[in-house]
C-alpha atoms as an extended CHARMM CRD file, in Angstrom:
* protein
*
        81  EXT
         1         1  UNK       CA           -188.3180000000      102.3720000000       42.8460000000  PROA      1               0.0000000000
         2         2  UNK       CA           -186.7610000000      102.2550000000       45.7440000000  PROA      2               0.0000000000
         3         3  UNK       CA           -184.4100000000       99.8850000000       46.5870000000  PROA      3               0.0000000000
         4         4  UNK       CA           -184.3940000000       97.7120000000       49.6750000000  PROA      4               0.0000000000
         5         5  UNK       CA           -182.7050000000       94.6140000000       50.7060000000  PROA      5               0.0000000000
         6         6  UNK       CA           -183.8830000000       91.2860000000       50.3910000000  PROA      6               0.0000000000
         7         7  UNK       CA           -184.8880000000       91.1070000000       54.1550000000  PROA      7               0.0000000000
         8         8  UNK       CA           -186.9710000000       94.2610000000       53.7910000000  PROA      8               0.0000000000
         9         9  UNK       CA           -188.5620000000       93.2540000000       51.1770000000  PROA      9               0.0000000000
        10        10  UNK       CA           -189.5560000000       89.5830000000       52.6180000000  PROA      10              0.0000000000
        11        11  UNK       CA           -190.9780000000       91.6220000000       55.6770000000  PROA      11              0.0000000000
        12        12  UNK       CA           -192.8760000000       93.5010000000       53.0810000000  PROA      12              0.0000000000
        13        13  UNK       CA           -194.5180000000       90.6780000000       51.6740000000  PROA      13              0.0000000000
        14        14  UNK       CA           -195.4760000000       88.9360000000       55.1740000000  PROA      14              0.0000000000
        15        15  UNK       CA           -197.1910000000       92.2050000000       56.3980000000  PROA      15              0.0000000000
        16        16  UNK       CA           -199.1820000000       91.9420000000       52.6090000000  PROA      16              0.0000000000
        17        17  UNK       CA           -198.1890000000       88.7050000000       51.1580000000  PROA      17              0.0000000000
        18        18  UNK       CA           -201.1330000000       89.3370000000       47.9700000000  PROA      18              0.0000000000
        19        19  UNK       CA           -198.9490000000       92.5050000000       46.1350000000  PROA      19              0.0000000000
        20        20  UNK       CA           -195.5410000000       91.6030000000       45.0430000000  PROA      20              0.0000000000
        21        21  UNK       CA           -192.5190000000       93.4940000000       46.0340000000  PROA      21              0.0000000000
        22        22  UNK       CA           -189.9350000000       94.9400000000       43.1700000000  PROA      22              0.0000000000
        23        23  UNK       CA           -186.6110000000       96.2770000000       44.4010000000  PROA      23              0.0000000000
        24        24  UNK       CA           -183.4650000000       96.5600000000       42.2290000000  PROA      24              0.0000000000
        25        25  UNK       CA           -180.1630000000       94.2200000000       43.3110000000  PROA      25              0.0000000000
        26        26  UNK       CA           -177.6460000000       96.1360000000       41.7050000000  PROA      26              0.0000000000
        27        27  UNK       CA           -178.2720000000       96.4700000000       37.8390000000  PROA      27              0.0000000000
        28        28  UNK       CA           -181.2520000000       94.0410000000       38.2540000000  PROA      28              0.0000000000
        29        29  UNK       CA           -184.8040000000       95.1110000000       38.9650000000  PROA      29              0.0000000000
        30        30  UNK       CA           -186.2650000000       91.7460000000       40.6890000000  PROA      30              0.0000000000
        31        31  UNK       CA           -190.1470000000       91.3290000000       41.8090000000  PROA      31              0.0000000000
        32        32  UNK       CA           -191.0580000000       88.8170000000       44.8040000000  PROA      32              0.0000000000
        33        33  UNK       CA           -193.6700000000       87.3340000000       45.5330000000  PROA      33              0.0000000000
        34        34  UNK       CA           -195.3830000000       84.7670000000       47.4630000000  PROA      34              0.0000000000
        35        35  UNK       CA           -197.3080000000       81.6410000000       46.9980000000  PROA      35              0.0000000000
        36        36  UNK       CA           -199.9620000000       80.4470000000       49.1350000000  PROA      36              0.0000000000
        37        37  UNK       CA           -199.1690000000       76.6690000000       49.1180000000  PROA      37              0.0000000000
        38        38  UNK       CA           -202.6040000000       74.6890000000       49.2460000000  PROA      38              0.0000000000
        39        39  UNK       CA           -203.4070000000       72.7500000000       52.1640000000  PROA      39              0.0000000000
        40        40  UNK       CA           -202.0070000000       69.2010000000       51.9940000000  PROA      40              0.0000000000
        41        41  UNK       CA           -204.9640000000       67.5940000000       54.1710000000  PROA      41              0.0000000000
        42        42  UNK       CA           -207.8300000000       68.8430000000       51.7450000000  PROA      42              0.0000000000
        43        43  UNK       CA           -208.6820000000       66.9800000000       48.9860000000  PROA      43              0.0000000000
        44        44  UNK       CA           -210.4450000000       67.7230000000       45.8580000000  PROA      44              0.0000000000
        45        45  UNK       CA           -213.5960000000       65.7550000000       47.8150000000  PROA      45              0.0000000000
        46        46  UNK       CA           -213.3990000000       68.4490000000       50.5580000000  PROA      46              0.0000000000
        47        47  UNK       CA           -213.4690000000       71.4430000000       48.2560000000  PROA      47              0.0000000000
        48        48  UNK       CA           -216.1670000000       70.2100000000       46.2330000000  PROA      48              0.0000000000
        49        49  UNK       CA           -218.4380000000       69.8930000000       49.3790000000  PROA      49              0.0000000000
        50        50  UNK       CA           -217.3670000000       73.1890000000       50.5540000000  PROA      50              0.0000000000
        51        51  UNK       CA           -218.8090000000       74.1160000000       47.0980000000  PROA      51              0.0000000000
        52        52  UNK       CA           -222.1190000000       73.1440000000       47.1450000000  PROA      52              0.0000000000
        53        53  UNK       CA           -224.0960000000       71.0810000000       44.7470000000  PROA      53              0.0000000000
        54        54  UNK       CA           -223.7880000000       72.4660000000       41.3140000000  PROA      54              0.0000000000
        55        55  UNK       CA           -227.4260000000       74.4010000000       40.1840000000  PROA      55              0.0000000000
        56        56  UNK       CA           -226.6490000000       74.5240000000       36.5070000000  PROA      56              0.0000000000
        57        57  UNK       CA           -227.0020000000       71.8700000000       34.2300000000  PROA      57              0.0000000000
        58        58  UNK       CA           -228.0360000000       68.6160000000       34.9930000000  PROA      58              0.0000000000
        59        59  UNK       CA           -225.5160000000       65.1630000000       34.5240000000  PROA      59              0.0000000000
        60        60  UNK       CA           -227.4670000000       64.3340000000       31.3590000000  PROA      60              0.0000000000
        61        61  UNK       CA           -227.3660000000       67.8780000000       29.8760000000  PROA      61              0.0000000000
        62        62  UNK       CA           -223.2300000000       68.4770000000       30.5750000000  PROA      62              0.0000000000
        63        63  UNK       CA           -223.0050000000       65.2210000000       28.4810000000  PROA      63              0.0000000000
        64        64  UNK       CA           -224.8580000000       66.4260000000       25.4680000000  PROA      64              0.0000000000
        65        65  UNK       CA           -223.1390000000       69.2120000000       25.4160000000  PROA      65              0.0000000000
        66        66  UNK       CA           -219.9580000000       67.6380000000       25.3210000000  PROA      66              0.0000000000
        67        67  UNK       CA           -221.1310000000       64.9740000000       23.1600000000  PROA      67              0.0000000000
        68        68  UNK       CA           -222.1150000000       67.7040000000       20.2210000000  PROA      68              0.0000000000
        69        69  UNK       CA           -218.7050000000       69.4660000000       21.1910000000  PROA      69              0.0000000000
        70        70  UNK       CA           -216.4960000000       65.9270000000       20.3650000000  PROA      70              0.0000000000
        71        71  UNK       CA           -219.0240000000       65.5720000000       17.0480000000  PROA      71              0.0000000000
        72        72  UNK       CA           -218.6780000000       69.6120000000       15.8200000000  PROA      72              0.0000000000
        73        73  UNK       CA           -214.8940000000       69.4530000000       16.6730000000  PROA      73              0.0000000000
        74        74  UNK       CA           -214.6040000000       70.6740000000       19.6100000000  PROA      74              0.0000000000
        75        75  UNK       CA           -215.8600000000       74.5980000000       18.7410000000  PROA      75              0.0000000000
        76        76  UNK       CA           -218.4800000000       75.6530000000       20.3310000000  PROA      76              0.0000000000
        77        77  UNK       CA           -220.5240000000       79.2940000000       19.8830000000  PROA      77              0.0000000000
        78        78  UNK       CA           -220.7440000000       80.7110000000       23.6020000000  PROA      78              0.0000000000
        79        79  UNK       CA           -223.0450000000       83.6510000000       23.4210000000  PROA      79              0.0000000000
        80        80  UNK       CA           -223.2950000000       86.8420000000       25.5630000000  PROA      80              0.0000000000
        81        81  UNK       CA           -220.0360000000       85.8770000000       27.6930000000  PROA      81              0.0000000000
């Protein structure tokens, strides 16, 4: 590991801010990274429509199944993951 200052290591992680930098500071080895923040003018509503509609189960079928999930405890057998 090589080690590089803090400022090299921050110019690292802007020219490839999705693999963390490690770098030793003295007798501590230190990994950076950073974190996208989410965009404060999208709400959930706007990512849901960016979505799509859902094509699994329908309203009435999600309930059921959580309605036998609250009645068995809350366990539920999820075959072929």
């Amino acid at each position: 590991m090589n080690q590089v200052t803090l400022e090299e290591v921050v110019a690292q992680l802007k020219r490839d801010p999705d693999h963390p930098v490690r770098t030793k500071v003295d007798d501590l080895t230190i990994e950076v990274r950073a974190v996208r923040e989410p965009l404060a003018d999208r709400t959930a509503a706007d990512v849901f429509a960016e979505i799509g509609p859902w094509a699994g189960e329908s309203t009435e079928e999600i309930l059921r199944i959580l309605a036998d999930a609250r009645r068995s405890g809350g366990q539920r057998s999820v075959p072929e993951l």
